[in-house]
KEDO-627580 format. One line per field, with one value per residue (C-alpha): residue number from 1; residue in three letters; x, y, z. Coordinates in nm, 2 decimals, always signed. Layout:
<vobas>
seq [NUM,...]
type [ALA,...]
x [X,...]
y [Y,...]
z [Z,...]
</vobas>
This chain:
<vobas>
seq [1,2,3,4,5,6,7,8,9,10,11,12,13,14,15,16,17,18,19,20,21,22,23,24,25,26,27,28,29,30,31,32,33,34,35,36,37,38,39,40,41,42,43,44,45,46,47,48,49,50,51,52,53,54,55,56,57,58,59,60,61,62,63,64,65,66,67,68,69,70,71,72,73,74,75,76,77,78,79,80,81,82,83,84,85,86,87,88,89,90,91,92,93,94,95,96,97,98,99,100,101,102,103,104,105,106,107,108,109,110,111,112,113,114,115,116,117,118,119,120,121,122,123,124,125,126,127,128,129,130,131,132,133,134,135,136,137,138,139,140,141,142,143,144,145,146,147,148,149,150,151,152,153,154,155,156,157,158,159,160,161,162,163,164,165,166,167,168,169,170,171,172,173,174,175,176,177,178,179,180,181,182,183,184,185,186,187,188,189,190,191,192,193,194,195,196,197,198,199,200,201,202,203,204,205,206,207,208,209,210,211,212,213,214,215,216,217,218,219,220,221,222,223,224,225,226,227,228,229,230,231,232,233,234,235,236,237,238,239,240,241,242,243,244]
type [UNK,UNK,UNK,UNK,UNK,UNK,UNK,UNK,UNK,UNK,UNK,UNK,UNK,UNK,UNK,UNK,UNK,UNK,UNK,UNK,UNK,UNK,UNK,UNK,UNK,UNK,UNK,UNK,UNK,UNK,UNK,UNK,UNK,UNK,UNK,UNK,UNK,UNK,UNK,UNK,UNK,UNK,UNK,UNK,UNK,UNK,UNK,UNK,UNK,UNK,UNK,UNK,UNK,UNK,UNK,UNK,UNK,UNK,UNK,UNK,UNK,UNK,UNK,UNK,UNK,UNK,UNK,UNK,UNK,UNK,UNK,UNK,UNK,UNK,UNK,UNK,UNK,UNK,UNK,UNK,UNK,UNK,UNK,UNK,UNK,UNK,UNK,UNK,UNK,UNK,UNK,UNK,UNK,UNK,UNK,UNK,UNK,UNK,UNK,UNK,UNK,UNK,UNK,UNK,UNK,UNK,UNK,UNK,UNK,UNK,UNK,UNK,UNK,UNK,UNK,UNK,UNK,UNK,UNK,UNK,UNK,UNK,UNK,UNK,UNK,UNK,UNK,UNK,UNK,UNK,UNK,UNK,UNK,UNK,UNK,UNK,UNK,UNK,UNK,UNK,UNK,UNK,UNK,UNK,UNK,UNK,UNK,UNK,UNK,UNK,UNK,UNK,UNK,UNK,UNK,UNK,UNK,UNK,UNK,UNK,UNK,UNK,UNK,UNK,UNK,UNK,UNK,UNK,UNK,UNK,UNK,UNK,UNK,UNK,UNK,UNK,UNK,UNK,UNK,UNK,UNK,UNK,UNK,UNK,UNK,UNK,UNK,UNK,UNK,UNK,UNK,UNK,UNK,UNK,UNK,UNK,UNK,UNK,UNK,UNK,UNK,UNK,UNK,UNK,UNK,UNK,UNK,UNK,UNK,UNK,UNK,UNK,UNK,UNK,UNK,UNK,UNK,UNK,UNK,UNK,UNK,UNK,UNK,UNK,UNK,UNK,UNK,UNK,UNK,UNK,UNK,UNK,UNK,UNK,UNK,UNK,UNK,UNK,UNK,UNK,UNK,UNK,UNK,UNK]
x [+2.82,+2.63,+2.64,+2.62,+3.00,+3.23,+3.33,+3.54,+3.72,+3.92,+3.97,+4.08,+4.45,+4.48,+4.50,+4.17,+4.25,+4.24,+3.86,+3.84,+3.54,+3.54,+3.55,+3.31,+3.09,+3.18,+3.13,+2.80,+2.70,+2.80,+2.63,+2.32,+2.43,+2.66,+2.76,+3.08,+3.26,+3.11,+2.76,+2.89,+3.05,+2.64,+2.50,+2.70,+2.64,+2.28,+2.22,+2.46,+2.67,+2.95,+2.83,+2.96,+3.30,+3.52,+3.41,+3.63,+3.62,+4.00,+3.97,+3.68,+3.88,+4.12,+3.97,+3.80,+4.09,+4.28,+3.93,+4.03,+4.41,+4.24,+4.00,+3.72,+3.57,+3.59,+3.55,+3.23,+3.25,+3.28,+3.04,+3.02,+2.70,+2.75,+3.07,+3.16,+3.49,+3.44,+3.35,+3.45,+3.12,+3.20,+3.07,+3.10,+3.32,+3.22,+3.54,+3.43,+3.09,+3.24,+3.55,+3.28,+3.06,+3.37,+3.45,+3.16,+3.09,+3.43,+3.34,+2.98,+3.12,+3.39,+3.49,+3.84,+4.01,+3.91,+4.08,+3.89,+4.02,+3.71,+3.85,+4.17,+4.04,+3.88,+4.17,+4.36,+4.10,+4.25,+4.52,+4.25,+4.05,+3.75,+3.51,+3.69,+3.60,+3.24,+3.20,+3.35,+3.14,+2.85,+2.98,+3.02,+2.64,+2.51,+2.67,+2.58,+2.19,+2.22,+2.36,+2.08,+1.80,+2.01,+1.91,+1.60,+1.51,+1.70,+1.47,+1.16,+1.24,+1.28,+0.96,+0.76,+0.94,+0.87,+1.24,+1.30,+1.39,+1.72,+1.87,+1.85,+1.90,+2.25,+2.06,+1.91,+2.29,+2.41,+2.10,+2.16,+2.52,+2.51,+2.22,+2.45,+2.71,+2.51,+2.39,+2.77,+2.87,+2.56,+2.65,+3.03,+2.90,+2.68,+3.00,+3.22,+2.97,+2.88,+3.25,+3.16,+3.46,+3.76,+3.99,+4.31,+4.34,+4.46,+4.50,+4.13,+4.41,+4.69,+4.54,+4.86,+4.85,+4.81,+4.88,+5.15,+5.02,+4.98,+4.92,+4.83,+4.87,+5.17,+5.49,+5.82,+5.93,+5.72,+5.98,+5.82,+5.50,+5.17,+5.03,+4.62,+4.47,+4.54,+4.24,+4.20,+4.29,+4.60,+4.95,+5.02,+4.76,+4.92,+5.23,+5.01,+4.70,+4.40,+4.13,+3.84]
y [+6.37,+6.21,+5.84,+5.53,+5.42,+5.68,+5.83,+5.45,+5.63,+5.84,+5.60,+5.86,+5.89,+5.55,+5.28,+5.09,+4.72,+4.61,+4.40,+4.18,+4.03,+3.71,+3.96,+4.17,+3.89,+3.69,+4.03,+4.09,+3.69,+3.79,+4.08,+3.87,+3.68,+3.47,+3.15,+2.91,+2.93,+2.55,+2.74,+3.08,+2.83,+2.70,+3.00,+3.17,+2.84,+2.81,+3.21,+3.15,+3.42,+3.20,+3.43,+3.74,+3.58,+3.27,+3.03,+2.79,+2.64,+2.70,+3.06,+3.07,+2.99,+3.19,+3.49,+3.41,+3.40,+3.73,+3.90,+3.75,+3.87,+4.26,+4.18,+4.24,+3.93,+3.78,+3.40,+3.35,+2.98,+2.62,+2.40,+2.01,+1.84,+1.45,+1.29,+1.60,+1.81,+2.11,+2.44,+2.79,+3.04,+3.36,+3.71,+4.09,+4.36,+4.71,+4.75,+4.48,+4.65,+4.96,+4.81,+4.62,+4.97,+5.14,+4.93,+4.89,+5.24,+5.29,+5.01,+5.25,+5.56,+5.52,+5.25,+5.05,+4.91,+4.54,+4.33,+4.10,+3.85,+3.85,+4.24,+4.11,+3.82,+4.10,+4.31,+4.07,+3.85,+4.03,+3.77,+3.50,+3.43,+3.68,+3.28,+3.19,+3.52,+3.48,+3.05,+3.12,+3.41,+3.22,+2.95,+3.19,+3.34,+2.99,+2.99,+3.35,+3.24,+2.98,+3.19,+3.45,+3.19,+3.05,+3.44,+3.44,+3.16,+3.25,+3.60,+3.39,+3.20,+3.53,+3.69,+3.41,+3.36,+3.69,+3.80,+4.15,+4.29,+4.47,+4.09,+4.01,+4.38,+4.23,+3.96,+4.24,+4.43,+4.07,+4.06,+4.39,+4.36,+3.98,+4.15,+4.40,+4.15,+3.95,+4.26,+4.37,+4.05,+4.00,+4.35,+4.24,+3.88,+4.10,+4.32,+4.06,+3.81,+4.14,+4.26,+4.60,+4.56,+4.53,+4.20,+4.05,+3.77,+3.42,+3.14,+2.95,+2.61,+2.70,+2.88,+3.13,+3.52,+3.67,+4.01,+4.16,+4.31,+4.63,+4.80,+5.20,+5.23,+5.40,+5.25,+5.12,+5.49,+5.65,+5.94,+6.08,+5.86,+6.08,+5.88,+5.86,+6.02,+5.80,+5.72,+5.84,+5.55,+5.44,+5.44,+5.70,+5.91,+6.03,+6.16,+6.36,+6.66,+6.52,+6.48,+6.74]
z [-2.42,-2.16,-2.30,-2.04,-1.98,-2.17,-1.86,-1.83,-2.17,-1.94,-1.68,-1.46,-1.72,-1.64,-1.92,-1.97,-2.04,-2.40,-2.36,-2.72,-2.90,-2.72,-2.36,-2.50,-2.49,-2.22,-1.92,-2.13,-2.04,-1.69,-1.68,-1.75,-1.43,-1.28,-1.47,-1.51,-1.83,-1.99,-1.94,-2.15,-2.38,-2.43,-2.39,-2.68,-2.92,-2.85,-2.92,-3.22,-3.09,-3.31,-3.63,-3.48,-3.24,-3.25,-3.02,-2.88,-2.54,-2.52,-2.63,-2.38,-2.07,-2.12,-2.22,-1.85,-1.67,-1.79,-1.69,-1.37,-1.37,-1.47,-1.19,-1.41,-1.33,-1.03,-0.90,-0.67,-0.53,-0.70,-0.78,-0.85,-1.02,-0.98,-1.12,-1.32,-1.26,-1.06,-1.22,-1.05,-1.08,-1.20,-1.19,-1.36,-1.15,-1.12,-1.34,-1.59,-1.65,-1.70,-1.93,-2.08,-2.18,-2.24,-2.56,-2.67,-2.70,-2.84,-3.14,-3.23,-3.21,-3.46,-3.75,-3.65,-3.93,-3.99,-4.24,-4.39,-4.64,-4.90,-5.03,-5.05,-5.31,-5.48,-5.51,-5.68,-5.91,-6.20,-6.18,-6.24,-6.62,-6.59,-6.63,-6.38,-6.15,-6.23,-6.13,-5.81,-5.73,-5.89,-5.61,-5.32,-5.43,-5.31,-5.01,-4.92,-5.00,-4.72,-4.51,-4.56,-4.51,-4.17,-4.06,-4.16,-3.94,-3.66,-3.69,-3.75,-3.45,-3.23,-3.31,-3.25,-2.92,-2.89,-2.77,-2.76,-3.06,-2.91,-2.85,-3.18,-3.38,-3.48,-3.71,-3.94,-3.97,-4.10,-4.34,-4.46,-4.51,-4.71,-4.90,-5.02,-5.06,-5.28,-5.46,-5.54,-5.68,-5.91,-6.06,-6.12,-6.25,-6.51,-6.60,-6.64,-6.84,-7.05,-7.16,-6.96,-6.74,-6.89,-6.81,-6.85,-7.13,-7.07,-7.25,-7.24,-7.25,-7.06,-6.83,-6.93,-6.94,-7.28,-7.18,-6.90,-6.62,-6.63,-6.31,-6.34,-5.95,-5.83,-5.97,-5.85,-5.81,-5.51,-5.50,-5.88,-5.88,-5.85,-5.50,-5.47,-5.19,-4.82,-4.66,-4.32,-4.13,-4.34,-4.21,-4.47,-4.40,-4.10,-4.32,-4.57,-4.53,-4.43,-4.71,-4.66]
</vobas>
């Protein structure tokens, strides 16, 4: 394996420092060049870089300065611009660019568990009237179409800027994934309006449950209860055979 920055994976045995999303970005602004944190804190809004980490100025300076403390940034000189406070320039470390490859090769090569709360909603929307289920993802269809068009400006605006398309490559993943977003839930909506998937009853009144739950997962006995296959990255994976 020959790919740019993996030999930062070994660090020599040494521990590599953990480098988050807001770092990630922040040593790839400085890679660019060097810059004060107020100017990343622009430079991320104005490239809308807010649609893939939280921005917060707060956040910002201090993801700064523990680059600083794991000298993978390092402060260049301070500068003043009229009546305005000072700002301390900074710039990438050899260490930082290669901390900064490191994870970022670590993040393509193999899926982390995320936990987004949407699946979580999902799980559970058995617990809600199946009418119910479909106007809120009716709701959350809208919002999903603005968020769509918001990208396909932002595109627009890139090719006739004519910016490379490897600086914007992240807007078509986000397309693709609310695409199939929006394509999952207009299936379910169809199911549930339909009567194809099966739902709990409640009271159309009372909003109370007609029917106990009744959930053929494992039970309250886990010592006799058949258990479904653990995915891979699950904490009880690691007790049981890997799937093939």
């Amino acid at each position: 394996m020959d790919h740019i920055g993996l030999e930062v994976d070994r660090m020599e045995g040494k521990a590599r420092p953990a480098v988050t999303a807001l770092a990630i970005a922040v040593l790839a602004l400085l890679e660019e060049r060097p810059m004060h944190p107020y100017e990343m804190y622009q430079l991320l809004l104005a490239r809308g870089e807010e649609l893939l980490v939280k921005v917060r100025p707060g956040s910002l300076y201090h993801t700064v300065a523990r680059l600083a403390e794991q000298k993978l940034v390092q402060a260049e000189g301070v500068e003043r611009a009229g009546n305005r406070p000072e700002r301390t320039t900074y710039r990438i470390t050899d260490a930082g660019r290669k901390a900064m490859r490191a994870r970022i090769s670590e993040i393509l090569r193999s899926p982390g568990t995320e936990y987004p709360i949407f699946p979580v909603a999902i799980a559970e929307a058995h617990n809600l009237p199946s009418h119910c289920v479909v106007a809120l993802l009716r709701e959350r269809l809208e919002h999903l179409g603005s968020d769509l068009a918001d990208l396909k400006m932002m595109r627009e605006w890139a090719t006739a800027h004519a910016v490379p398309r490897r600086y914007w490559l992240v807007l078509q993943y986000l397309q693709a994934n609310l695409g199939a977003e929006v394509e999952w839930i207009t299936n379910l909506i169809e199911e549930l309006e339909s009567g194809a998937l099966e739902w709990e009853e409640f009271d159309p009144v009372t909003g109370v449950r007609r029917t106990e739950p009744e959930h053929p997962w494992p039970g309250s006995d886990l010592a006799l209860d058949e258990l479904p296959p653990a995915p891979r990255r699950s904490a009880r994976a690691a007790k049981l055979p890997q799937l093939p």
